[in-house]
Structures are given as C-alpha cells and as structure tokens.
C-alpha positions as CSV (number, residue, x, y, z in Angstrom):
1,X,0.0,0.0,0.0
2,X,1.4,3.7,-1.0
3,X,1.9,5.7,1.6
4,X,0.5,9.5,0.6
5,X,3.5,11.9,0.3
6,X,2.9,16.2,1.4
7,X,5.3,18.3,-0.4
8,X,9.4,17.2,0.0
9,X,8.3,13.4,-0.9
10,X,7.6,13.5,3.1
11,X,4.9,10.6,4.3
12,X,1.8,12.9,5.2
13,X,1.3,13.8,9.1
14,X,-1.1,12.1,10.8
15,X,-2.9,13.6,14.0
16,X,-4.2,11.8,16.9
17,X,-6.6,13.3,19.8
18,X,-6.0,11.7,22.5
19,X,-8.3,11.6,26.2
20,X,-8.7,8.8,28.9
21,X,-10.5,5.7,27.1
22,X,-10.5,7.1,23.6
23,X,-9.0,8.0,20.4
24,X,-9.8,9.9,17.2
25,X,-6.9,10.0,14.3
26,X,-7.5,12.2,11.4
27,X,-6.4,16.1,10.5
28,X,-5.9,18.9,12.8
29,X,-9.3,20.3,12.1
30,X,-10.9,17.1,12.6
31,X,-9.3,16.2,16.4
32,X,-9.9,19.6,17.2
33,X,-13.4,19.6,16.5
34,X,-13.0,15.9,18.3
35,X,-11.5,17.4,21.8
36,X,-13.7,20.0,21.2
37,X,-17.2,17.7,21.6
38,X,-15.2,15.7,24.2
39,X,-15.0,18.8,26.9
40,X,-18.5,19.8,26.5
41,X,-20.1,16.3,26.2
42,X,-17.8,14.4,28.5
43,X,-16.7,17.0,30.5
44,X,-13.1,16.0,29.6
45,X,-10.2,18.2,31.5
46,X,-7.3,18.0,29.1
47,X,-7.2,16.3,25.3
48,X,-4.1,16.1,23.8
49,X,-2.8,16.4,20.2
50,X,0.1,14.2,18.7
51,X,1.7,14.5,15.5
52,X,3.4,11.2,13.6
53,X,4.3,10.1,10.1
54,X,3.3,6.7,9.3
55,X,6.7,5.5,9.1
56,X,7.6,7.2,12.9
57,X,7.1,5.0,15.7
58,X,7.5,8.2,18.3
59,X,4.9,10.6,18.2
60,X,4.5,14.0,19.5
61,X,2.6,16.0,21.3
62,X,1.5,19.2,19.7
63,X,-1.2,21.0,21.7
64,X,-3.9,20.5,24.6
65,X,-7.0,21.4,24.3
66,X,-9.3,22.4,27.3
67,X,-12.5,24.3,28.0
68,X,-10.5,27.6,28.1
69,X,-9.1,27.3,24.1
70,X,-6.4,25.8,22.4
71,X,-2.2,25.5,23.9
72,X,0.0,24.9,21.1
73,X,3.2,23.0,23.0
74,X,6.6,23.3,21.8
75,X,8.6,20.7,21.8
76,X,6.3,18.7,23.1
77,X,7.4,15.1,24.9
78,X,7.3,11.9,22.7
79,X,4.7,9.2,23.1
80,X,5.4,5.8,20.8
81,X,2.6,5.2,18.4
82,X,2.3,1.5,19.3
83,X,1.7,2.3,23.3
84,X,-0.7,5.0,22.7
85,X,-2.5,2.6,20.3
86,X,-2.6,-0.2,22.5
87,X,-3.8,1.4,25.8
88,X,-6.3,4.3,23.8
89,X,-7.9,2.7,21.0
C-alpha cells in the first residue's frame, strides 16, 4: 500500500486526539473539532494532540485542548505510536 507523500516526498502527518479511554486519528481540524465535543459532552479536563508520520514509531505531542481554548506545545514530549495505540484505541 502507498503511503500519501505532502510536499518534500515527506509521508503525510497524521494527527491523533487523545483523552482517557478514547481515540480519534485524522487532520488537525478534525481532532480539534474531536477534543472540542469531548469537553463539553464528557466533560473531559485536558485532550491532547500528537503529531506522527506513518513510518515514525515516536509521536509528539502538539497541543492540549481544554475548555479555556487551544495551547499549542513546543517541543512537546514523545509518546510511541504503538503504546498510545494499544492502551487508547
């Protein structure tokens, strides 16, 4: 299967929302929107926003999202793909 390549011949980046029990992987937009429905129907604290490649096995986190708006992080810490996976989706 091809991977889909972004500008550079780069694999395409992949976001993942991320809050206790549950995931949602898709675009920016999309997670945002995600956390977004997850604070006001769950009552959620914190969602967080990792970044990966398909071919990265580290992924990182981005941003939180909370009732109060949207905290870009920089250089956020890494999380592997596989761990996140396994315990959140």
């Amino acid at each position: 299967m091809a991977v889909p390549l972004a500008r550079g011949n780069e694999p395409m980046r992949t976001y993942c929302a991320i809050v206790n029990n549950q995931t949602h992987w898709n675009g920016w937009f999309s997670c945002i929107h995600w956390a977004q429905d997850r604070i006001n129907i769950d009552s959620a604290l914190v969602v967080k926003i990792h970044v990966a490649r398909p071919d990265e096995k580290l992924m990182r986190v981005v941003a939180e999202i909370t009732s109060q708006g949207i905290r870009h992080i920089q250089n956020g810490r890494y999380v592997r793909v596989r761990k996140a996976t396994l315990r959140h989706g």
